[in-house]
N, C-alpha and C positions, 0 to 999 in steps of 0.2 A: 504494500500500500504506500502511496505519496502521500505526504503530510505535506502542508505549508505553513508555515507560523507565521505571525506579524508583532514584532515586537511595537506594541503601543507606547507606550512607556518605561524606561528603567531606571527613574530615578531613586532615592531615597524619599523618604516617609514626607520632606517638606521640598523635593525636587529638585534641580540644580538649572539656575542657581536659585539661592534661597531667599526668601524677604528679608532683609537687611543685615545678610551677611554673605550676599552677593557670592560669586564663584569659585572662593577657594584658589588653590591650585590649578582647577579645570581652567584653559586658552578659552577666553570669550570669545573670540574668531573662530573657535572651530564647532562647528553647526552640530556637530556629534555628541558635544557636552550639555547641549540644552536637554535635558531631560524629564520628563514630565513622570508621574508615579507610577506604581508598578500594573501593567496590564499586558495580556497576548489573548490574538485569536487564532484560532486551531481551526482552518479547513479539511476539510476532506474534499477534492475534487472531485466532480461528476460532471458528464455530458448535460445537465441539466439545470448546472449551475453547482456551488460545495454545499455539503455541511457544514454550518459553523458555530463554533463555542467561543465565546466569550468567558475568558477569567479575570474576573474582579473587575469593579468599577469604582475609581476611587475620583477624587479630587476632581480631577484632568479629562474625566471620560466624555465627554462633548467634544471636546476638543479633540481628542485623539481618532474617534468613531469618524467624524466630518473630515478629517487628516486624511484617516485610509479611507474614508469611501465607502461606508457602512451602511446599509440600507434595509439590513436585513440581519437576524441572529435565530438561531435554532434553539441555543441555550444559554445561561449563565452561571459559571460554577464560581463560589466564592473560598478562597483561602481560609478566610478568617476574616474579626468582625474589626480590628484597627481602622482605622477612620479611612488613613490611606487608600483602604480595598473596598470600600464601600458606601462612600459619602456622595457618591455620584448617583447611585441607584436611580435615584427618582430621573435623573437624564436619559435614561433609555426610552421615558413615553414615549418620544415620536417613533421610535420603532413599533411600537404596539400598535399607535397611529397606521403607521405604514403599511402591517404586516396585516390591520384587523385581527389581530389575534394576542392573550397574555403570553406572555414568554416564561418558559420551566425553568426555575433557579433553585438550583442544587447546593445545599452547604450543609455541615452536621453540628451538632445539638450545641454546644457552645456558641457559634454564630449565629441562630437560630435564636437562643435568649435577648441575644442584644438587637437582631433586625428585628424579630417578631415585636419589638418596643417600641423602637427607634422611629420604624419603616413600619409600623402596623397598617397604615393607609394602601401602603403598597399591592398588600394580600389580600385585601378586604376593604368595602366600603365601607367610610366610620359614620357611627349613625348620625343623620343631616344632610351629610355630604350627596353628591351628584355625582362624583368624580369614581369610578371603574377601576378596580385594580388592574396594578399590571404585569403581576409575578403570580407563578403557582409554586408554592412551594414543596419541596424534596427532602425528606431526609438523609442525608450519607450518611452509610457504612463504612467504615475501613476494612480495605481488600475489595469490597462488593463495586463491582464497576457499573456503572450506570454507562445507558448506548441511546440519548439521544439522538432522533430522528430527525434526520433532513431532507434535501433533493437530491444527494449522493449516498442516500440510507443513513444507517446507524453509525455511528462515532463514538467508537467507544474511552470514557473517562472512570481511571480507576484515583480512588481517592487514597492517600495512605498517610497518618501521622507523623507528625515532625515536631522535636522540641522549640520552642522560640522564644525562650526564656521565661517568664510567670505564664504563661500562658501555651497552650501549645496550637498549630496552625497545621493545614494541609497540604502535602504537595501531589502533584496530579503527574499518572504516567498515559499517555496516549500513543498505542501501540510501543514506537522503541523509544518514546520522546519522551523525555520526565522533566517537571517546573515545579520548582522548590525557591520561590523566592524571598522567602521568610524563615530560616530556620538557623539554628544554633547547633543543636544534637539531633543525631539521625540515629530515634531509637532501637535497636536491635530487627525487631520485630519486622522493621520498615527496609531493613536492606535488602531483602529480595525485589523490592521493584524499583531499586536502581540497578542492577545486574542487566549485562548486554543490551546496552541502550545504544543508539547510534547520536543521540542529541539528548544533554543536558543543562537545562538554561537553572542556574544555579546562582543562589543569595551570595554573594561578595560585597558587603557593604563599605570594608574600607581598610586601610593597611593595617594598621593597628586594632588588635582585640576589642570586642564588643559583649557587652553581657548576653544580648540575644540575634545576632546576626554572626556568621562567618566571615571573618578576616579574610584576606588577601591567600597567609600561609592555609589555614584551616581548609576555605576551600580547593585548594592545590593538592591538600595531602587526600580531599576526600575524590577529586578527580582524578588521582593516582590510584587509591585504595578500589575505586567502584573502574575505569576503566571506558569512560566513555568513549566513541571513535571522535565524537565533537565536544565541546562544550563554550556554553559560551554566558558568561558574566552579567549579573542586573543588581538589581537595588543597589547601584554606586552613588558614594557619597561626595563630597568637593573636593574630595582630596584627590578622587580617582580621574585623573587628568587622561583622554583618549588615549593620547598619543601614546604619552609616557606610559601607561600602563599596559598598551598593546606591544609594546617593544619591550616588555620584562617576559612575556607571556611565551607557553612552548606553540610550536605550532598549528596544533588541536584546539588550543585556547584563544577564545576572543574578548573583547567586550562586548557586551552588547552596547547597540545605541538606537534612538526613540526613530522608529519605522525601518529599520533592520525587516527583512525578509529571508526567511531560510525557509529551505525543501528537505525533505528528508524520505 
């Protein structure tokens, strides 16, 4: 099967560059470091147009969706409930608009506490209002893969746990491709669905240790240890300058940068 990804976003939790502490290290000249929060969408091609997933919708998501050209989603699956991953939510109406139809958004029971609050409107009409929900909610399982339908069939996303400091978040494998862009420890349990992957877009937050994100070394040693044939770099912080930080990398290793396109 071809995969096509679209990196939306890789920036950190407040973007690069940031509200009033501006870019860091990152070269403001170079178009690669503007980066907006963490998002990707997952095609599956078909003669009849893809499948397509959507993960996380944070801050930036308008933005990014009108960026790539987005006019349509099959699904949305949420990491976790961090502001970053899902403060956008309510930006997907005009796809609903679009589509005439709510859109199935998959996330498991911790996330579910804080949108089912947050976002209650979303799921349901609150009583008064006029206003149509625009999500159907899912539960995930870890390991249980859900196979949203589309017009290239089923797409299958398997969900599986990852530490991310106080709290723990989801990383998604979609057939050899696994997105893990929030995580710290990669619990035991979890490492059989990074095994023989051909693409891993992996948390790198910044060179220097973090309480709930992977450094620079950490995740090196975890791309060595799991063996992907690719991998390539997100949630960067201002430190993580393009250039500079592609020219330390081996040659399987990339950054990611915001509307990056890979096939797999």
């Amino acid at each position: 099967m071809t995969l096509e990804i679209a990196i939306l976003g890789c920036g950190s939790s407040a973007g690069v560059p940031r509200v009033g502490q501006g870019w860091g290290a990152c070269d403001a000249n170079n178009p690669k470091n503007r980066r907006r929060r963490c998002a990707i969408l997952v095609d599956k091609p078909g003669p009849n147009g893809p499948t397509r997933l959507l993960v996380d919708a944070g801050p930036d998501i308008r933005e990014q969706l009108i960026a790539a050209g987005v006019d349509r989603i099959d699904a949305l699956l949420l990491t976790h409930a961090h502001a970053d991953h899902i403060h956008g939510l309510d930006d997907v109406r005009p796809l609903t608009m679009q589509m005439r139809r709510l859109i199935d958004c998959y996330f498991d029971a911790p996330t579910w506490e804080t949108i089912g609050v947050r976002f209650d409107y979303l799921f349901r009409t609150p009583p008064g209002s006029a206003y149509p929900p625009l999500l159907i909610p899912h539960l995930l399982t870890d390991g249980a893969a859900v196979a949203p339908e589309g017009p290239a069939g089923p797409l299958a996303a398997l969900p599986f746990r990852l530490n991310h400091g106080d709290i723990d978040a989801l990383g998604f494998r979609f057939e050899n491709v696994a997105y893990t862009p929030d995580v710290k420890v990669i619990p035991d349990e979890s490492a059989e669905f990074l095994e023989n992957l051909d693409l891993w877009i992996i948390d790198t937050l910044r060179y220097r240790p973090h309480p709930t994100h992977f450094s620079l070394v950490e995740a090196l040693e975890m791309i060595e240890k799991f063996q992907p044939k690719r991998a390539v770099l997100t949630n960067l912080h201002t430190d993580m300058d393009y250039e500079t930080l592609r020219a330390q990398l081996p040659d399987h290793v990339e950054p990611a940068f915001d509307g990056m396109r890979l096939a797999v």
